[in-house]
C-alpha positions as CSV (number, residue, x, y, z in Angstrom):
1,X,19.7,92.3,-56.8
2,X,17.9,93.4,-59.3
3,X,14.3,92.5,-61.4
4,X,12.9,92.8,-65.0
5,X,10.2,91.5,-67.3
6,X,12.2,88.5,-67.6
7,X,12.4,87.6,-63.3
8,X,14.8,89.1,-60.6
9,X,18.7,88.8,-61.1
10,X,20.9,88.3,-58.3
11,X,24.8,89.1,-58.4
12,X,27.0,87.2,-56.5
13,X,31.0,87.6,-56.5
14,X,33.1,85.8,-59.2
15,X,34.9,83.9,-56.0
16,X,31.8,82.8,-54.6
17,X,30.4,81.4,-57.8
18,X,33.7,79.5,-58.2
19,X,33.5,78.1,-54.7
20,X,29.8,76.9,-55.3
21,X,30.4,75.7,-59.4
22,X,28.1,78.4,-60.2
23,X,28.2,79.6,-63.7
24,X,26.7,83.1,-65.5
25,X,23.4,83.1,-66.1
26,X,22.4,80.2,-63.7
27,X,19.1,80.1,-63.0
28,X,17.9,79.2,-59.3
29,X,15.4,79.6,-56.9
30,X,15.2,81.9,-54.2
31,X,13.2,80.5,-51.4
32,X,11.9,82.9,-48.3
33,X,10.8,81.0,-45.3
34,X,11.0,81.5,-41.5
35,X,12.6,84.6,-41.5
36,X,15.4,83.3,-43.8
37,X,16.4,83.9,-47.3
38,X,17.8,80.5,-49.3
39,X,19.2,80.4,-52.8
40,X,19.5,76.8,-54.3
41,X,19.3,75.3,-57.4
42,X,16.1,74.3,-59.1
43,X,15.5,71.1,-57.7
44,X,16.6,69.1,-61.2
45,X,19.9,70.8,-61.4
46,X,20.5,69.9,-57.8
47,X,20.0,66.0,-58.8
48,X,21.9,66.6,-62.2
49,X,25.1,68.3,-60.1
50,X,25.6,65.6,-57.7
51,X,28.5,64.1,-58.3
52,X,28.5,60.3,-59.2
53,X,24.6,60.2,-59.8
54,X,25.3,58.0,-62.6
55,X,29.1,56.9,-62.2
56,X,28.7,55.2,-59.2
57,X,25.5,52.6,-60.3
58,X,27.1,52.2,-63.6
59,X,30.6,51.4,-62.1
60,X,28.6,48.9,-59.4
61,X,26.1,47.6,-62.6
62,X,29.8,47.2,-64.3
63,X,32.0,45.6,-61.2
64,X,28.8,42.9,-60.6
65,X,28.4,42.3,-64.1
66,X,32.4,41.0,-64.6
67,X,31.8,39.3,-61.0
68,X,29.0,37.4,-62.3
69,X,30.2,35.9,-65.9
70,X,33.3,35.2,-64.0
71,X,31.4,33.3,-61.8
72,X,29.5,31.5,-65.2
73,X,32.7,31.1,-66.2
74,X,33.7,29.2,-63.0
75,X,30.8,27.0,-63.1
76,X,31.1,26.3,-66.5
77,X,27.2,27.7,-67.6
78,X,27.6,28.0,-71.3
79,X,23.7,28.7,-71.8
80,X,22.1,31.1,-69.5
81,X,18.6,29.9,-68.4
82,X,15.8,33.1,-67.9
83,X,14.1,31.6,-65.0
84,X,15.6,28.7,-62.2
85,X,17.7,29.1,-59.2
86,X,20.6,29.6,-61.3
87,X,19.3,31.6,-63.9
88,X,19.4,35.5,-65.1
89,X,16.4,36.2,-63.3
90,X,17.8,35.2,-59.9
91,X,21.2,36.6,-60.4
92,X,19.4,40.1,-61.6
93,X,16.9,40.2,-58.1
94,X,19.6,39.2,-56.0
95,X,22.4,41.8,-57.2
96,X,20.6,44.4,-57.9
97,X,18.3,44.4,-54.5
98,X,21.8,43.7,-52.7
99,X,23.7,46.7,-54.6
100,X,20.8,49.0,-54.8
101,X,19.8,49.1,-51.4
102,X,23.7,49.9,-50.6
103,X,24.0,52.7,-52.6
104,X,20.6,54.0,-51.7
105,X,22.0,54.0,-48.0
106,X,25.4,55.7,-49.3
107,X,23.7,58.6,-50.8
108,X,20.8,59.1,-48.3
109,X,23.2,59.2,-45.6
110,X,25.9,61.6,-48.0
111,X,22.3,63.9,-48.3
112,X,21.2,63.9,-44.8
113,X,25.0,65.2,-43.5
114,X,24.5,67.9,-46.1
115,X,23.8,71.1,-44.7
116,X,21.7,72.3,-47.9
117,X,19.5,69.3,-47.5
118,X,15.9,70.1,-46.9
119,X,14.4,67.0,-45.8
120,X,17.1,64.1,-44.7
121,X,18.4,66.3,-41.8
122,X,15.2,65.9,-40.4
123,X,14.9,61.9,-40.7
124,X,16.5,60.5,-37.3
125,X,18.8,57.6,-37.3
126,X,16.4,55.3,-35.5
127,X,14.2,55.7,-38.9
128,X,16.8,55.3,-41.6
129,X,16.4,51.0,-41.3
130,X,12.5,51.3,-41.3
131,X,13.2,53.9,-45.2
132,X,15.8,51.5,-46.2
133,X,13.8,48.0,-46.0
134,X,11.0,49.8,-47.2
135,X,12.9,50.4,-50.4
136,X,14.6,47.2,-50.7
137,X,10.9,45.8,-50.6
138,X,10.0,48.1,-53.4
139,X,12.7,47.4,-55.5
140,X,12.5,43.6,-54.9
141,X,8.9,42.9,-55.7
142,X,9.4,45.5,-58.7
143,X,11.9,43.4,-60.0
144,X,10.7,39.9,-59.1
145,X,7.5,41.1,-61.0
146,X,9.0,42.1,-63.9
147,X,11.2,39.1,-64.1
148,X,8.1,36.9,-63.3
149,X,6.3,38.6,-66.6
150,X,9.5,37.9,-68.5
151,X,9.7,34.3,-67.3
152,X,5.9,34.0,-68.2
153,X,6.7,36.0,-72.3
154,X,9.4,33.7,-72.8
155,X,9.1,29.8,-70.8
156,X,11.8,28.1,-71.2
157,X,14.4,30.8,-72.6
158,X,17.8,30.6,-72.3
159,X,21.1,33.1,-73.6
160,X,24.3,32.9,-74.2
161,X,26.7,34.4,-72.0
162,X,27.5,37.2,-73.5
163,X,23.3,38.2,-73.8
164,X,22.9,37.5,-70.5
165,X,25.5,39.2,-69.2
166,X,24.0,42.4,-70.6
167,X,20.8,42.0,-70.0
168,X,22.7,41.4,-66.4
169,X,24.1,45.0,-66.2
170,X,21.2,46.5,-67.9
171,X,18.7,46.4,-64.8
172,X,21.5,45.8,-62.1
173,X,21.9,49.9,-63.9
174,X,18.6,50.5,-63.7
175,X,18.1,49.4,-60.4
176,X,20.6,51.4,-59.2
177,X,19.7,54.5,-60.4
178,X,16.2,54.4,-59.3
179,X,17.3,54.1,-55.8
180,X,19.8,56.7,-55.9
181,X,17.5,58.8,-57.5
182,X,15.2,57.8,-54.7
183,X,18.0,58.7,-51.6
184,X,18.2,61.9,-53.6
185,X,14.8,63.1,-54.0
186,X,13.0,61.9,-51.0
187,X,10.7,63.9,-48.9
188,X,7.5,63.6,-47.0
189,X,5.3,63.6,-50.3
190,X,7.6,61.0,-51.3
191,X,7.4,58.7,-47.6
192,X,3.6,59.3,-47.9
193,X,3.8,57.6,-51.6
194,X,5.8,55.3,-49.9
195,X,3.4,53.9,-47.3
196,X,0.9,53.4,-49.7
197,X,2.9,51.6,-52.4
198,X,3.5,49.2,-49.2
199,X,0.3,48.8,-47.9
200,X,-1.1,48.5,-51.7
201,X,1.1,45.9,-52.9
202,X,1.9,44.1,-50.0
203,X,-1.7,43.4,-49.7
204,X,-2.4,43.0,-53.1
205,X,-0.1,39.8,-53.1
206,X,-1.1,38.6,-50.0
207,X,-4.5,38.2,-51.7
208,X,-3.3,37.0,-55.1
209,X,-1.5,34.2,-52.6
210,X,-4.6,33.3,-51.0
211,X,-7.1,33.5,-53.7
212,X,-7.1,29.7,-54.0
213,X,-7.9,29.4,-50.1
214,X,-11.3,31.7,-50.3
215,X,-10.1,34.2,-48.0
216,X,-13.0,36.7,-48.7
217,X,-15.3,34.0,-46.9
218,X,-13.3,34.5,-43.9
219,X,-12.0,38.1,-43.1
220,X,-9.4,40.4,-44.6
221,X,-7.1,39.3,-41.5
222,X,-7.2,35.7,-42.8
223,X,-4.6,36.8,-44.7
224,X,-2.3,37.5,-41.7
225,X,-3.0,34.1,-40.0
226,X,-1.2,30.2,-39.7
227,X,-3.9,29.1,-42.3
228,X,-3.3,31.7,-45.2
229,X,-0.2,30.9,-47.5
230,X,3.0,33.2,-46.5
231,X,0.8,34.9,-43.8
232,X,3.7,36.8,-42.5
233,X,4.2,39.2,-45.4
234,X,0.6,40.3,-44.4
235,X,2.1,41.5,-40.9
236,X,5.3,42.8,-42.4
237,X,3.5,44.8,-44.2
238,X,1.9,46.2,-41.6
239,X,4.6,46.4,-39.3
240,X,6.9,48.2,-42.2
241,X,4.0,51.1,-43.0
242,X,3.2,51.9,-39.5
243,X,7.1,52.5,-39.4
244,X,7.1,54.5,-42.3
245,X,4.3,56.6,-40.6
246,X,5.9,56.8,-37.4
247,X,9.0,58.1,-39.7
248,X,6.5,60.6,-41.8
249,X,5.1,61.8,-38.6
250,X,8.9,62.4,-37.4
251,X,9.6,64.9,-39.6
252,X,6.7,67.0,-40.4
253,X,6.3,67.4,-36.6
254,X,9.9,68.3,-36.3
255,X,9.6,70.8,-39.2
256,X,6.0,71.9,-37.7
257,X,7.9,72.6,-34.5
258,X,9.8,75.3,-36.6
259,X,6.7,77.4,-37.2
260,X,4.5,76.8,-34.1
261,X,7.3,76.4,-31.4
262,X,5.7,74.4,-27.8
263,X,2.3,73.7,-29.7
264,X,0.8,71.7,-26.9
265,X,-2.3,70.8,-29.4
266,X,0.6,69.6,-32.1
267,X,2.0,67.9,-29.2
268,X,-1.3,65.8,-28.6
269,X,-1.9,65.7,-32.4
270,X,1.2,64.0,-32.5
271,X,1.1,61.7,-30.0
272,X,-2.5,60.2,-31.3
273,X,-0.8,59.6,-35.0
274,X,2.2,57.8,-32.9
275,X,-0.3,55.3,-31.0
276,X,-2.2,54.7,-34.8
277,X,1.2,53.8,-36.1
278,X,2.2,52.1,-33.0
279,X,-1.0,50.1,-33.1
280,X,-1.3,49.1,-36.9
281,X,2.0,47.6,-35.6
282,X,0.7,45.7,-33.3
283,X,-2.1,43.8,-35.3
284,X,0.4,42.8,-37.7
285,X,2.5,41.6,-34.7
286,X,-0.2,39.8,-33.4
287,X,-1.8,38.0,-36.1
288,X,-5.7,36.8,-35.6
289,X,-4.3,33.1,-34.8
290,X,-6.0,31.3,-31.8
291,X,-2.9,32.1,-29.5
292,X,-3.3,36.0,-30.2
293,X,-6.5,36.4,-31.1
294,X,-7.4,38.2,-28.3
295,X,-4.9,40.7,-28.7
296,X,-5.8,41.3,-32.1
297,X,-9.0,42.1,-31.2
298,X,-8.0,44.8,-28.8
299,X,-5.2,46.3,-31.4
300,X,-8.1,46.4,-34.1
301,X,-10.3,48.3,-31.0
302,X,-8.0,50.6,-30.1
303,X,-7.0,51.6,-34.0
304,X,-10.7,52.2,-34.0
305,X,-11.0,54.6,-30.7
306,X,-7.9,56.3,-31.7
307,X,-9.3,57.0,-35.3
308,X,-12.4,58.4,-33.8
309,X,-10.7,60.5,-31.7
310,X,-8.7,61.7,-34.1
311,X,-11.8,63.1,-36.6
312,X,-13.5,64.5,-33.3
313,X,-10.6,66.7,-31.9
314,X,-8.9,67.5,-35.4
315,X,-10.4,71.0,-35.4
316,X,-9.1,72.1,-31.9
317,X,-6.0,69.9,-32.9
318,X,-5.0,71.1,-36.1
319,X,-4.0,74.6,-37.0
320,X,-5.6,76.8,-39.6
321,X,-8.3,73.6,-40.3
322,X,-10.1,74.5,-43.3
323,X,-14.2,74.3,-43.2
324,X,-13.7,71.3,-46.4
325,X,-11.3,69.1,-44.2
326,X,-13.6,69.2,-41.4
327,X,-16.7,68.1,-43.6
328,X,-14.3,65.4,-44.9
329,X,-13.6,64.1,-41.6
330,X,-17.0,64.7,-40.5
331,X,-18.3,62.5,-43.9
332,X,-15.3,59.8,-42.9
333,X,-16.9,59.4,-39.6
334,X,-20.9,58.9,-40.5
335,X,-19.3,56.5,-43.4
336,X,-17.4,55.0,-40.6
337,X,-20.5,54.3,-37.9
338,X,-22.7,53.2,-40.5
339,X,-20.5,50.2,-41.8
340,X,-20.1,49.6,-38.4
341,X,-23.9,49.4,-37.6
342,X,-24.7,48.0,-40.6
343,X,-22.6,45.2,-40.1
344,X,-23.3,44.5,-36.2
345,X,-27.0,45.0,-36.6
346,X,-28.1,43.6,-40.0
347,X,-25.0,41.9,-40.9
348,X,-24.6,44.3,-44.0
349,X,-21.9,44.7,-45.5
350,X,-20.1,41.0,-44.7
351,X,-17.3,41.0,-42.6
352,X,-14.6,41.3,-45.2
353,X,-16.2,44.0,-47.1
354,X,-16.6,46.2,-43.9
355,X,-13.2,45.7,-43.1
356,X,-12.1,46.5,-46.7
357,X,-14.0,49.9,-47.2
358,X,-13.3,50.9,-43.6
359,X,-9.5,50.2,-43.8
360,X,-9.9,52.1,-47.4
361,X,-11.7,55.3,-45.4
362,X,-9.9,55.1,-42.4
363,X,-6.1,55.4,-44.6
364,X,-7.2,57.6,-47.1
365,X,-8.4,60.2,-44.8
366,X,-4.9,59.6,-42.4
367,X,-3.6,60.4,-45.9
368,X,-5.3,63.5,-46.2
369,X,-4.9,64.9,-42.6
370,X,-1.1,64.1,-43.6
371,X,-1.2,65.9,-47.0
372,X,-2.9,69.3,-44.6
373,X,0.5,69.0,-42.3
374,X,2.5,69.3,-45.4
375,X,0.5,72.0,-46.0
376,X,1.0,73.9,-42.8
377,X,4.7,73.1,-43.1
378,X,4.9,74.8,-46.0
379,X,2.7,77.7,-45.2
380,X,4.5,80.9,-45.6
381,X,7.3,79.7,-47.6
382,X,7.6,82.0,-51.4
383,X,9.8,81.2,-53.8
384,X,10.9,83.0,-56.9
385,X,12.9,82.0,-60.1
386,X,16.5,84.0,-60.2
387,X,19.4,84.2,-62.6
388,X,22.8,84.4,-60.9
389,X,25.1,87.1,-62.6
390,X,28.6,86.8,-61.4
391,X,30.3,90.2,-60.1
392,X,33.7,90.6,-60.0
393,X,34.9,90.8,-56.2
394,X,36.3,95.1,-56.9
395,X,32.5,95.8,-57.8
């Protein structure tokens, strides 16, 4: 190995380089973390090399696209309507959710059994339905939206086959390359992004759903109950981000265990952010309906206690705290207590807004006490850009 003004330059034999498809003058990126020393391609060429990135959804966006006019064909649908329950829209949410969850699963679980991978290896199985629905939810309400604005550009459109069936294979291709390129790229910056595209729009709708009902006069879990309209994709979201924590919390433990091997504080920091999840779980399990009102009550308690204890014990808790977290957490907490006392003793803010700016400070700082793991798992790691010269294997 050798270095210039222009970076270092690693030589590697002619052999090896064949065995990898490594060509002259590569350039990569030479990564030195506990105790080890890894050379892999920059993160884009990694994505750009994989065989089939782009094959394999434009042979499925192909294959699904003949399926389908066959299937117009069959039924004899001459004009293609935009919008309907047979219509582009439907065929184009249906396949591609269907397709593009099934390759997502293909290539996660092709990157996870790779032994170069840095992040899938440390998913367990138990967590790979939990990152699949998750994604299938994305990608649904993506596309449902988009074909909802369509539908709303252009009432009462309708297309020949032909149109239609390229329109078809346009987004059943786009669909599927967003969630391989999702399987491929996924990481704990990336399951943290997830959980709050989750919470964000699966709340979101739940509100645009109820906004004829007034569900601000009652409470933000109205939306959950037997009285709002499609209460239950209130819960599942709920119930699908506390799995996606419990999933985030998987791995950056596991990787944490790397670096501060039988942590008994990272042990007990752990288990608190596994009873949060577990219990964000539980209120969306049990909704605040008369039957299990009670039980929501305590869930929405406990979240509360555990989040407290959480901001009191994070500086004996977490590693190598830094002096800004703690005032963060500290300035979360007095936020915290005076909602809280605001609302119990001079009823201000309203029940719905305290729950709504505590729910907002309570994830946004579970965000950043996640964001400071990241950060402790990548302490210590260095990385420099390299150019790969081949050497013949006599040298």
């Amino acid at each position: 190995m050798s270095s210039n003004k222009q970076g270092m330059t690693v030589h590697i034999p002619a052999d090896a380089c064949d065995e990898l498809n490594i060509k002259q003058d590569t350039e990569m990126v030479m990564i030195v973390k506990n105790g080890r020393i890894v050379i892999q391609p920059r993160r884009s060429e990694r994505i750009n090399s994989r065989l089939g990135f782009l094959i394999w959804p434009l042979i499925i966006a192909a294959v699904t696209a003949i399926g389908t006019y066959l299937y117009w064909l069959y039924i004899d649908l001459k004009q293609v309507p935009l919008a309907g329950n047979v219509s582009l829209s439907s065929f184009i949410i249906g396949v591609g959710v269907v397709t593009g969850t099934v390759l997502f699963a293909g290539y996660f679980i092709h990157s996870r059994n790779d032994g170069s991978s840095r992040f899938s290896k440390h998913i367990y199985w138990r967590n790979l339905p939990v990152i699949l629905i998750s994604f299938a939810v994305i990608l649904a309400t993506a596309l449902i939206g988009f074909m909802w604005l369509m539908g709303s550009m252009l009432p009462g459109a309708t297309f020949d086959r032909l149109t239609a069936i390229l329109i078809f294979a346009l987004f059943t291709f786009a669909a599927n390359t967003f969630m391989v390129i999702a399987a491929l790229t996924i990481d704990a910056t990336t399951l943290a992004q997830l959980m709050t595209l989750v919470i964000v729009i699966g709340v979101l709708i739940a509100m645009a759903a109820n906004g004829s009902r007034r569900w601000w006069q009652h409470n933000l879990s109205f939306l959950g109950t037997n009285m709002a309209n499609n209460g239950w994709q209130f819960n599942l979201t709920l119930i699908i981000a506390s799995f996606i924590m419990l999933a985030l919390t998987d791995y950056l433990f596991v990787s944490l265990r790397e670096r501060f091997p039988q942590n008994r504080r990272l042990l007990i920091l752990r288990i608190l952010l596994t009873i949060v999840a577990l219990d964000v779980a539980c209120i969306g399990l049990f909704p605040n309906n008369a039957a299990s009102h009670f039980l929501h009550d305590q869930a929405a308690a406990v979240l509360v206690f555990m989040l407290v204890a959480l901001i009191a014990s994070v500086r004996w808790l977490l590693p190598g705290v830094s002096q800004l977290f703690l005032y963060a957490s500290y300035g979360v907490a007095v936020l915290l207590l005076m909602l809280n006392f605001g609302f119990r003793w001079f009823r201000y803010p309203s029940l719905t807004s305290f729950e709504i700016q505590a729910f907002v400070l309570a994830f946004g700082w579970l965000l950043l006490l996640f964001n400071r793991l990241q950060d402790l798992v990548a302490q210590g790691t260095v990385a420099w850009l390299v150019t790969v010269k081949l050497r013949k294997s006599n040298q």
